[in-house]
Backbone as a chain_set.jsonl record, in Angstrom:
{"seq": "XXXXXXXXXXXXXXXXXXXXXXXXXXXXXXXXXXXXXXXXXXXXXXXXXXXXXXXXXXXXXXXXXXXXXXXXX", "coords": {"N": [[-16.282, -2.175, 3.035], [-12.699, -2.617, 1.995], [-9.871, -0.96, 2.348], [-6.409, -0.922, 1.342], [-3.757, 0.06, 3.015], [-1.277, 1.965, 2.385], [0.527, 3.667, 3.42], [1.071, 3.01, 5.871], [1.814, 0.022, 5.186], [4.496, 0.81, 3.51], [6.006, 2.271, 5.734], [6.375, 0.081, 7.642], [8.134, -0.934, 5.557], [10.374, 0.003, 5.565], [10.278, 2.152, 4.635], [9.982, 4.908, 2.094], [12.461, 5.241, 0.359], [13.545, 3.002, 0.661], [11.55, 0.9, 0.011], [11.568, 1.988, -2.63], [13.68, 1.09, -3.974], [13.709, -1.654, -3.891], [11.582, -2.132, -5.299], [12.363, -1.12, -7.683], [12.062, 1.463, -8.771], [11.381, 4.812, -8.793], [12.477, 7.08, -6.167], [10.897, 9.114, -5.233], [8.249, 8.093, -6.268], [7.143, 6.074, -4.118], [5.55, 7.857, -2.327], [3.739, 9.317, -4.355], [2.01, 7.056, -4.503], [1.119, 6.542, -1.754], [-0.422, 9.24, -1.595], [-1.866, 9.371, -3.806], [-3.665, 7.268, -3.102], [-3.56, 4.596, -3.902], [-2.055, 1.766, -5.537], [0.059, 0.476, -8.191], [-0.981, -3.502, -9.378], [0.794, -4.672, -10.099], [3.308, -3.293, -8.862], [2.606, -4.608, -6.245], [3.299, -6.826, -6.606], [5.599, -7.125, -7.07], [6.929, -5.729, -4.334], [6.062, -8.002, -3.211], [7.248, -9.997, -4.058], [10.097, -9.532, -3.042], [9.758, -9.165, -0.789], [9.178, -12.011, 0.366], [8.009, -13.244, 3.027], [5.883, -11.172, 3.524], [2.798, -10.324, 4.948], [0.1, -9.221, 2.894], [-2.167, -8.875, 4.185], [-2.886, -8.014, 6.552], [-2.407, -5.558, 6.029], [-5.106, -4.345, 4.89], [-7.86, -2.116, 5.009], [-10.478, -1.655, 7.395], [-12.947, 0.406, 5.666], [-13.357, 3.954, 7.112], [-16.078, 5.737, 7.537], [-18.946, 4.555, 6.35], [-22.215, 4.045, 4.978], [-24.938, 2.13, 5.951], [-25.974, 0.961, 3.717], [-23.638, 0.871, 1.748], [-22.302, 2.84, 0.754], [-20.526, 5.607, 0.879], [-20.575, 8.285, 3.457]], "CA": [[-15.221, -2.128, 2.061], [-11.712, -2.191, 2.723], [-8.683, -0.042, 1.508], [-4.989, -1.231, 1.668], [-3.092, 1.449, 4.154], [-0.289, 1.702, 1.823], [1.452, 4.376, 4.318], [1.736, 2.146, 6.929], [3.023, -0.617, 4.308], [5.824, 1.71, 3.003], [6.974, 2.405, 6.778], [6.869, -1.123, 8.05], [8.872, -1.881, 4.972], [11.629, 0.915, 5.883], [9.955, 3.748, 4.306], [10.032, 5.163, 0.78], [13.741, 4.951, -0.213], [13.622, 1.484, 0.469], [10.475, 0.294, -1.271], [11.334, 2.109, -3.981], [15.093, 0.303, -4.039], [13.309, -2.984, -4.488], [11.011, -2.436, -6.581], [13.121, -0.543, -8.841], [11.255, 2.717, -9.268], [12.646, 6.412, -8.53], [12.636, 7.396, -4.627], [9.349, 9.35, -4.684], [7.443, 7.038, -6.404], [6.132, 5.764, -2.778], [4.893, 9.51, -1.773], [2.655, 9.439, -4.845], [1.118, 5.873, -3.895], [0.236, 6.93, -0.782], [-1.042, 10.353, -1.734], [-3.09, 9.182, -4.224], [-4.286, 6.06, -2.472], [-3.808, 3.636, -5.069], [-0.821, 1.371, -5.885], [-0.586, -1.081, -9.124], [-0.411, -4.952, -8.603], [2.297, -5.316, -10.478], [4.194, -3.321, -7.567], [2.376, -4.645, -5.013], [3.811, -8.117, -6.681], [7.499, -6.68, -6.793], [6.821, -5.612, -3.156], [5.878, -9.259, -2.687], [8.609, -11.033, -4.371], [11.096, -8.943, -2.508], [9.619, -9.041, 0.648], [7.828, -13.157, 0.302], [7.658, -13.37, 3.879], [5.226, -9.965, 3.935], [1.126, -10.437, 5.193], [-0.41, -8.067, 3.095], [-3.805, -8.924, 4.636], [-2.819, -7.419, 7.499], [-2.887, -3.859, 5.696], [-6.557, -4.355, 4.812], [-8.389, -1.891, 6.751], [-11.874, -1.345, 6.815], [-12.981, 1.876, 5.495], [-14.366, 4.341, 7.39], [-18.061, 6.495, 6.97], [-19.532, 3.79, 5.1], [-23.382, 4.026, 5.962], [-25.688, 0.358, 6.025], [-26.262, 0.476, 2.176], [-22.313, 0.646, 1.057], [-21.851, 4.322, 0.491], [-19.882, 6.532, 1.722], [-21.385, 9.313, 3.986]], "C": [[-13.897, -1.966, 2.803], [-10.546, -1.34, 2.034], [-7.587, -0.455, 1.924], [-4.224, 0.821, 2.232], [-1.398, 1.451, 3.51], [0.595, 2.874, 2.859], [2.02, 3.966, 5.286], [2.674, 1.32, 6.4], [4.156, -0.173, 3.912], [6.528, 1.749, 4.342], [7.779, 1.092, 7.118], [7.997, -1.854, 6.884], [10.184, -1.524, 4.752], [11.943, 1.886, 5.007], [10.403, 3.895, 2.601], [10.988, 5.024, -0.084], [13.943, 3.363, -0.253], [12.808, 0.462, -0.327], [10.773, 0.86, -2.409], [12.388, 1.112, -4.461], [14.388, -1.132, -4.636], [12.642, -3.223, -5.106], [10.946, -2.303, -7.76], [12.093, 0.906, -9.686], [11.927, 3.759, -8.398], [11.871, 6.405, -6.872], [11.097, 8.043, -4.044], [7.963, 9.128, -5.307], [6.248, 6.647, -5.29], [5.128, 7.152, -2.258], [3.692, 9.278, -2.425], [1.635, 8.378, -4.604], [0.171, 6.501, -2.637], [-0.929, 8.469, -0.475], [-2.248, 9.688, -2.594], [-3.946, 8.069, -3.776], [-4.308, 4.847, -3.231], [-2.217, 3.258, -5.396], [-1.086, 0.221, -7.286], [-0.068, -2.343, -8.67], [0.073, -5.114, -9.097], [3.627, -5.123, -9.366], [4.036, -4.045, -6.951], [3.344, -6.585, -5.247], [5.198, -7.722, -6.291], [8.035, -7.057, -5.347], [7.062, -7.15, -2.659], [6.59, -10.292, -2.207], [9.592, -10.524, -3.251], [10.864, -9.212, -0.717], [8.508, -10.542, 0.981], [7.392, -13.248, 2.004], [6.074, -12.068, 4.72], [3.647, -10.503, 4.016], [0.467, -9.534, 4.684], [-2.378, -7.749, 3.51], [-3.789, -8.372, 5.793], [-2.601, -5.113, 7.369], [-4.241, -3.614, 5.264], [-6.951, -3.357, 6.06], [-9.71, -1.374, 6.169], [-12.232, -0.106, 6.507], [-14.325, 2.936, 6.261], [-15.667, 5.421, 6.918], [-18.95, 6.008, 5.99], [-21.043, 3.645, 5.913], [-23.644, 2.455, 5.251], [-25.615, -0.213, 4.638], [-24.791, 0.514, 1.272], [-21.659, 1.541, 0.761], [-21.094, 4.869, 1.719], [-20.969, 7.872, 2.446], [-20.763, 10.862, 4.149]], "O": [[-13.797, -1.398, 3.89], [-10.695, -1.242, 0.816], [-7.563, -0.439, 3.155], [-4.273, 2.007, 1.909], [-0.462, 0.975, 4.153], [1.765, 2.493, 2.83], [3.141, 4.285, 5.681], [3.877, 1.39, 6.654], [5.035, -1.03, 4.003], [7.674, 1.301, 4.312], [8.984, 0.854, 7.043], [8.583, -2.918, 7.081], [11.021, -2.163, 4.114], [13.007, 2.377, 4.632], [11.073, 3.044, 2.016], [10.705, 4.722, -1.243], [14.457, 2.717, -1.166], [13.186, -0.464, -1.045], [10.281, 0.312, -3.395], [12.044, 0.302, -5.322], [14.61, -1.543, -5.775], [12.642, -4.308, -5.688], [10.227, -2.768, -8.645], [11.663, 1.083, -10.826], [12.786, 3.589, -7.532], [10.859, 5.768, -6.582], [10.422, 7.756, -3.055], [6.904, 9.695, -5.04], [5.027, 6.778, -5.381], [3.969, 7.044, -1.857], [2.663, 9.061, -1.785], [0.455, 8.712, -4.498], [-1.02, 6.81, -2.597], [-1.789, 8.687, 0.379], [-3.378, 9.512, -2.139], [-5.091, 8.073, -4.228], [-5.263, 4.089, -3.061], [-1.321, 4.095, -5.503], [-2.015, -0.576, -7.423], [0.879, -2.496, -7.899], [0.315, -6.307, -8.915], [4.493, -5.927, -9.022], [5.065, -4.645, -6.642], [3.816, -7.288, -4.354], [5.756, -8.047, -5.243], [8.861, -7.896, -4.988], [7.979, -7.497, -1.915], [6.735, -10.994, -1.206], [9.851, -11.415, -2.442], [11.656, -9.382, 0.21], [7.432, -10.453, 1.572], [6.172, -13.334, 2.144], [5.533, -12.089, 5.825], [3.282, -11.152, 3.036], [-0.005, -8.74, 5.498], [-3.271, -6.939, 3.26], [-4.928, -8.165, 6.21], [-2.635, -4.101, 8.069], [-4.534, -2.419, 5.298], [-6.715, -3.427, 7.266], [-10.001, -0.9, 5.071], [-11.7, 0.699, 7.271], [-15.549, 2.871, 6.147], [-15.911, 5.662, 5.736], [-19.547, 6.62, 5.104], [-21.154, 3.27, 7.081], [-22.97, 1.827, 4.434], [-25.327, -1.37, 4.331], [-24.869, 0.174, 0.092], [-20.474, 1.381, 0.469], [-21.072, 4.664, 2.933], [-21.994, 8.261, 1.886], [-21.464, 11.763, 4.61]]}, "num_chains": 1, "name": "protein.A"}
């Protein structure tokens, strides 16, 4: 399985004040994304539009303690 590394995404995109700026949501908006691990795709579209040149397949990351059968351990 993989999980989007939305903490990294937020830095590389010049950190929380700035993603929020473009996607038009309040300043610590980004904090709670990355705390709770979960962003909606409507941002992640915003994000998109704003930033079309962005790879977000390159925040894919595989997740770790996953044993053979798909679970977590």
């Amino acid at each position: 399985m993989k999980n989007l590394n939305i903490g990294r995404l937020v830095r590389d995109l010049g950190g929380a004040a700035a993603v929020a700026n473009a996607v038009g949501v309040v300043r610590t908006a980004p904090y709670a994304w990355v705390r709770r691990g979960h962003i909606r795709t409507t941002v992640l579209e915003k994000i998109k539009t704003a930033h079309p040149e962005l790879e977000l397949d390159k925040y894919f990351e595989e997740t770790k303690n996953e044993n053979k059968h798909g679970g977590s351990s």
